[in-house]
N, C-alpha and C positions, 0 to 999 in steps of 0.2 A: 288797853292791856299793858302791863309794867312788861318791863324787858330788863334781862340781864345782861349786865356788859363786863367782860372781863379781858385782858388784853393778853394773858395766857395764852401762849401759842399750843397748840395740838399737842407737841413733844411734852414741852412741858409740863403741859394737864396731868399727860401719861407718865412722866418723872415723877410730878406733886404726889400719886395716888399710888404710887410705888410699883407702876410695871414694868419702868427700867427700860434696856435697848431691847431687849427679845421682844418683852409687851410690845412695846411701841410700835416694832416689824410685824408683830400678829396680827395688830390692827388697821396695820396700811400707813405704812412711814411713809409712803411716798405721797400721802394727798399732801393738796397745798395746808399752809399757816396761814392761818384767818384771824385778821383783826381785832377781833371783838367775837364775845360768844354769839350774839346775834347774827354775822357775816356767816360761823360756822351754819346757825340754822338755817339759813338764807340759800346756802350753797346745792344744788342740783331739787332746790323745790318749785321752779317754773314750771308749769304746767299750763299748755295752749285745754283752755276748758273750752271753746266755742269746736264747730262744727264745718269750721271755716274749711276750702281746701290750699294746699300750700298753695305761691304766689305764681309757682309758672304752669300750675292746672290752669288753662284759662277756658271762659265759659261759653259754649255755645246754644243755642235756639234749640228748643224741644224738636225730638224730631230729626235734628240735622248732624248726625255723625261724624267723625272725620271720614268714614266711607260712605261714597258715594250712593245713594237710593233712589229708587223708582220708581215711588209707590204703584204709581200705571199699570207695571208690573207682577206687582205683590202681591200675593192670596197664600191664605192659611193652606196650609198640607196636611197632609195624613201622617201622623207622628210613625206608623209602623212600617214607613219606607227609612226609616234611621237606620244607619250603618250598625247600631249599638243594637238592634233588634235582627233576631231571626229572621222573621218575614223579609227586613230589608237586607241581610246579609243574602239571603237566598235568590232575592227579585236582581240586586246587582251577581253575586258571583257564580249563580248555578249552584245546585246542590252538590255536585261531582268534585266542584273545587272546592269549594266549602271542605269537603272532605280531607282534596290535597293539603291547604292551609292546616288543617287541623293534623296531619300525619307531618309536617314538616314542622309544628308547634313541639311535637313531642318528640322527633327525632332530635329537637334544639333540646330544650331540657333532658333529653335521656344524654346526650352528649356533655351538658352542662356538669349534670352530676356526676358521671364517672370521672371527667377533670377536675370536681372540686371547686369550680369557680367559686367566689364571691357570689353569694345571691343565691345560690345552688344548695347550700349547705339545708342538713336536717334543723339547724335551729331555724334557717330564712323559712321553710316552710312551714314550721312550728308556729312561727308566726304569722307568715299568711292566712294560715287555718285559723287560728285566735281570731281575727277579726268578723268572722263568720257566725258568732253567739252572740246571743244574749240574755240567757237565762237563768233561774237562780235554780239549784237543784244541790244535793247532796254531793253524789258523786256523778262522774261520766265514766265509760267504759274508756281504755287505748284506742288510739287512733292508728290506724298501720298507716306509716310512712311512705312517699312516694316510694314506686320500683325504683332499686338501683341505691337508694340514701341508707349510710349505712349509722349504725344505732348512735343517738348519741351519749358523748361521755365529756365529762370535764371536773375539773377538782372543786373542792367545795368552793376557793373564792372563783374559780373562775365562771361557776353557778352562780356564784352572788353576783357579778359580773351583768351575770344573761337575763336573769331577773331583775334586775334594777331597770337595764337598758327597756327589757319588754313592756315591765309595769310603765315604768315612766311613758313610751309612746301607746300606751292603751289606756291613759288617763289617769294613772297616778300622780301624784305632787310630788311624794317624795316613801321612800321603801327604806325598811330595814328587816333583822332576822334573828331568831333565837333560836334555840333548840328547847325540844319539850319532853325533857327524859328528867331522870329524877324529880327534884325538888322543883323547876319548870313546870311539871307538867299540873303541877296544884295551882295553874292559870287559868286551867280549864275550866268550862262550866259541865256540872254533873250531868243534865238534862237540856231540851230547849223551852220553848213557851210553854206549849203541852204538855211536861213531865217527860217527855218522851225519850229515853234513857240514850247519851253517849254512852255507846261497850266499848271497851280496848278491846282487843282479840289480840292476844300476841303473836298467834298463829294465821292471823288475815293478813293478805299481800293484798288488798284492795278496798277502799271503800264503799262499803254496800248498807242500803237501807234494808233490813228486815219485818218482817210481820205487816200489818197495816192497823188500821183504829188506832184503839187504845192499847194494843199490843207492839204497836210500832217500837224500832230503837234502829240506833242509828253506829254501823259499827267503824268505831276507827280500828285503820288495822295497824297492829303493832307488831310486826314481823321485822319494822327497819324501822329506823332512828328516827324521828317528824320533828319536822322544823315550822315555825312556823313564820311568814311574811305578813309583816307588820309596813300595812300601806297608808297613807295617809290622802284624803283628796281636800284641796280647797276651796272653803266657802267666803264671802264676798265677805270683806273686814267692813267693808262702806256701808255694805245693806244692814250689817249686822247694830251698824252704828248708829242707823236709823232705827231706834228700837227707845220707848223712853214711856216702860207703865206707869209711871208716876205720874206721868203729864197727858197724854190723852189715847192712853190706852195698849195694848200691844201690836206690833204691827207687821202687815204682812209683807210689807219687804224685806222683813228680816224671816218670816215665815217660808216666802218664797229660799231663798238664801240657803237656809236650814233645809229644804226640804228637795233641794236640786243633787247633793249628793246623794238619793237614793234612786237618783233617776238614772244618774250616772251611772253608781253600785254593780247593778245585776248586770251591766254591760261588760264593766268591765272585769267582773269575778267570772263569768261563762265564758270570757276570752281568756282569762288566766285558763281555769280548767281545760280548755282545748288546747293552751298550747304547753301546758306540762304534760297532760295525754299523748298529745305528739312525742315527747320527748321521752315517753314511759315514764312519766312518773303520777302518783297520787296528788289531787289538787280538790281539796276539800274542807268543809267550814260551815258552812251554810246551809240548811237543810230546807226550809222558807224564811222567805221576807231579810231583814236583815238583822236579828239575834244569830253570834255566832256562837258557833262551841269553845271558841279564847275571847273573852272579854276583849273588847275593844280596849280600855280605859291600861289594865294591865298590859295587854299587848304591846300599845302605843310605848307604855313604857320600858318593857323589856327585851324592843327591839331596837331602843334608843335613837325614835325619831319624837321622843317627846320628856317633859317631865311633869310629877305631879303637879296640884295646884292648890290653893287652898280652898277651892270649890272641888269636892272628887267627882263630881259629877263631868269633868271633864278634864283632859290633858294638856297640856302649853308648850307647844313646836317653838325655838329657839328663830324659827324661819316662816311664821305662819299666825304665831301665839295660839289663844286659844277657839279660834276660827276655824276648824279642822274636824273632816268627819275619817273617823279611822276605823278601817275594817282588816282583816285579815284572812289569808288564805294559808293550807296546813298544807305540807309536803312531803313525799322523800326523800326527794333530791336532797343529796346533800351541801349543807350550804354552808359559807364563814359565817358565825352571829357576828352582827353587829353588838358594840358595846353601849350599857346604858350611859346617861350621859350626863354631864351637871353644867350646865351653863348659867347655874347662880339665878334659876330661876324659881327655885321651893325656896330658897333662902329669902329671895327677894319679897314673897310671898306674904313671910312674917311682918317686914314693913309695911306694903302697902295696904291692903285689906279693902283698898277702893270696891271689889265687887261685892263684899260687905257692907257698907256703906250705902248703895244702891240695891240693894235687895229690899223688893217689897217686903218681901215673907218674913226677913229676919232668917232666913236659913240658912246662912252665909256667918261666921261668928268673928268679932273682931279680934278678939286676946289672939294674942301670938305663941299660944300652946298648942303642942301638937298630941296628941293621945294615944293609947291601943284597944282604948274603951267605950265603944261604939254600941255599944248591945241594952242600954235599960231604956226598952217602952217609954217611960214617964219623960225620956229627955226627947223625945219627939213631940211635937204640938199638935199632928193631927193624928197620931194613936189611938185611934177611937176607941177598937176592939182589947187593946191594952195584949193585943197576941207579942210573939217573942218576934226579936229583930232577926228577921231573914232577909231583908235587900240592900243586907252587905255582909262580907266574911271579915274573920277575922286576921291575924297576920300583919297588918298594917298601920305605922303608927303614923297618922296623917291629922287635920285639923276636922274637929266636928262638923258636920253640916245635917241639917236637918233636913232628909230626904222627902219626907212627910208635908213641910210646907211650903218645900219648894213646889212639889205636886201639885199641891192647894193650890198655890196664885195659877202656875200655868193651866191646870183643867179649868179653874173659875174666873181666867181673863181669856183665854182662846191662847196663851202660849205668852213666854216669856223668856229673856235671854238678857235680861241686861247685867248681868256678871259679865257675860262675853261682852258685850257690847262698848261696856267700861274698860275693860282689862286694860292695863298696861303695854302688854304687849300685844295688842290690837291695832297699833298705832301702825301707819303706810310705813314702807323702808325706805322711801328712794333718796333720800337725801344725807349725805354721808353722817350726819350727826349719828345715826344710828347705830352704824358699824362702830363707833366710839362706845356709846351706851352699853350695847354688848356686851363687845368689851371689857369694860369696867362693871356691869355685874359680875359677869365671869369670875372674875380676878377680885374682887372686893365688895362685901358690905358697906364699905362706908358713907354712898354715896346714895344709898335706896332709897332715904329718905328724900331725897334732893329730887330723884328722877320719878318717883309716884305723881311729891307734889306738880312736879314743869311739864310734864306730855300731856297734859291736856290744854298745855299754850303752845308747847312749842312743836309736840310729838306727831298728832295728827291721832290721838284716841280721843275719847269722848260721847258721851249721847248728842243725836240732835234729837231737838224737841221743836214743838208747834208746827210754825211753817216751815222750819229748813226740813221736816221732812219729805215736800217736794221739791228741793231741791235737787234730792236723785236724779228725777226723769230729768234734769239738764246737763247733767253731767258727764264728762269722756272720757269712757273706761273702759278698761281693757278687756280682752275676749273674755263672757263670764264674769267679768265682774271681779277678777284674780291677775294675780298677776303672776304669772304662766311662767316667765321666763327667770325666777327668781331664784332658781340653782343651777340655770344653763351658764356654763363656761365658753362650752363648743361651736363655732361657727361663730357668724355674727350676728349674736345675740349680744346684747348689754352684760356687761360683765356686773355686779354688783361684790360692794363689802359686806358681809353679815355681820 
């Protein structure tokens, strides 16, 4: 593999490419100056791939603990004398105390909350109750709050606040927000799978499902303002990367991948719903399965945790790329939107065209035009019926993509994803080059070129093909298969550049 060598320090790159002293502070003035652009790519990419454990675990004989055993003595027990079970709370404490425990559990919490403590609060219990679901439904009824917790309230960012923090520890990656009143609210989708009509009701304070069959509809209610949270969850960039139709076939570790954030989904949307119920508010989206009544794709985008791409079939996080399943939840609470966002990723778009390139189907288009002209039959290839273009709206001037053949290859290979799989920004973060990269889209076209063609030498995007598809199962990766901690600031957690 050729290597570039440049002896351009950091600062400089960032003077050459004209971001000047601000740039340069945005992007982390303080890492070190590297030698040569190689040293930069070189820099925080070690990675312990074995299985090894650090050098002062040291190993003993199966069996032999650092606590002392007897086996002589040992025999299996009856699991229902556990302290964590009725039975065994009952057989040690007596039912009577049992009792006492239980009237002195709630004399603490009843005192808890009339102080206010920390931990006491209506949202802490909001969220206790959140973790208690998992299921996908329309709407849920209110939740009445513990005795004694009084209603809660907070300004729209301080809402955005409690929802970020919630989402994120109930398994989001990363949250934003819009509002869906005027010209917003044309994100919406009219119906769900079944035709089964979204109503507005501007005089409904509640989300209710109406009629049943084919009379069914689903009513939002429009009495208050709905916002809606635009959440995003992550899927494995690695597995994704294991994916290569071309060469033997589509595969299911990118299948598996893809198909984990819906396992996640219903977990954690039934927990959002319970813990905005808690808090009196409306937490609704989903009626089955996971078609929402806000486009994911839209969403993503106008709650400014993503941008388009030049495949619309999917959106491209600044902090995730296009590895990302995005769903959302619709509210009253009222909340600050987040703003949309431009990280020089639609522009970059125009350059690379890599997921075109690797498109079996040809659905994917190279020219760097973008259009509002999306609607004649004939420019689709699998058109059979020659009916009118309804799976997509208008409004949007993005690049062509033939929806039709994309279909084609994934119903007639078992699934396909090598657009993602390619992308650019697919490629691992940990290694500071990247926070430079950024950067420099951000802030300038000129260099698009230059970075399509090198990340797949130097970036860590790319297909594997043949046999480094088993290279996976050897591989040491992080919980999921994600890397989790890739907006954590707080505690100690690795800090990262974006």
């Amino acid at each position: 593999m050729s290597k570039f060598h440049s002896m351009l320090s950091r600062r400089d790159f960032m003077k050459t490419i004209g971001l000047g002293t601000a740039g340069i502070a945005a992007v982390g003035a303080a890492a070190p100056v590297f030698g040569n652009f190689d040293d930069m790519l070189a820099s925080g990419e070690a990675l312990d791939k074995s299985f090894e454990k650090p050098w002062y675990i040291k190993d003993r004989h199966h069996g032999d603990p650092t606590i002392e055993v007897d086996w002589t003595l040992m025999e299996p027990r009856e699991n229902r004398y556990n302290l964590n079970a009725s039975f065994g709370q009952d057989f040690a404490f007596g039912t009577d105390f049992r009792g006492e425990m239980t009237a002195m559990s709630n004399q603490y919490n009843a005192a808890a909350i009339q102080q206010k403590k920390g931990g006491f609060l209506t949202r802490d219990y909001a969220l206790s109750s959140a973790v208690s679901s998992g299921s996908v439904s329309w709407s849920i009824p209110k939740i009445t709050p513990a005795a004694g917790l009084a209603p809660y309230s907070g300004t729209p960012e301080e809402n955005s606040q409690l929802m970020r923090a919630a989402m994120i520890f109930l398994g989001a990656s990363h949250v934003g927000f819009t509002i869906l009143s005027g010209d917003e609210y044309k994100i919406t989708n009219a119906a769900n799978d079944n035709n089964y009509p979204y109503h507005l009701d501007t005089n409904a304070e509640w989300a209710e499902t109406e009629g049943s069959g084919a009379s069914t509809r689903y009513i939002v209610p429009g009495k208050k303002t709905l916002y809606a949270i635009g959440i995003s969850m992550q899927m494995s960039k690695e597995m994704f990367r294991h994916e290569a139709i071309s060469d033997c076939g589509s595969g299911q570790l990118r299948g598996a991948a893809n198909s984990d954030r819906y396992r996640r989904w219903p977990l954690l949307y039934g927990a959002a719903q319970r813990f905005l119920a808690y808090l009196g508010y409306n937490a609704f989206g989903y009626a089955t399965g996971t078609r929402s009544f806000v486009p994911s794709n839209g969403d993503a985008v106008f709650t400014g945790i993503a941008e388009a791409a030049r495949n619309s079939n999917f959106t491209i996080s600044p902090y995730f790329g296009p590895v990302h399943g995005v769903f959302s939840v619709v509210t009253d609470m009222p909340l600050a939107p987040s703003p949309c966002i431009d990280a020089g990723i639609f522009r970059f778009c125009r350059t690379c065209a890599k997921c075109a390139v690797t498109c079996p189907s040809g659905a994917i288009k190279t020219d760097n035009f973008t259009t509002w002209d999306h609607f004649n039959p004939s420019d689709y290839k699998y058109n059979k019926t020659g009916n009118p273009v309804r799976f997509t709206v208008p409004g949007k001037k993005n690049f062509f993509w033939d929806a039709t053949a994309c279909k084609f290859t994934w119903n007639s290979t078992g699934g396909c994803a090598n657009c993602m799989g390619t992308c650019t920004f697919n490629g691992n973060t940990g290694a500071g080059i990247h926070s430079m990269v950024k950067a420099t889209l951000a802030t300038t076209s000129l260099f698009n070129g230059f970075f399509a063609k090198a990340d797949e030498f130097y970036f860590g995007s790319g297909l594997a093909s043949g046999d480094e598809k088993n290279d996976w199962w050897k591989k040491s990766l992080p919980v999921s298969a994600i890397e989790s901690t890739l907006l954590a600031s707080d505690g100690a957690y690795r800090k990262r550049a974006y």
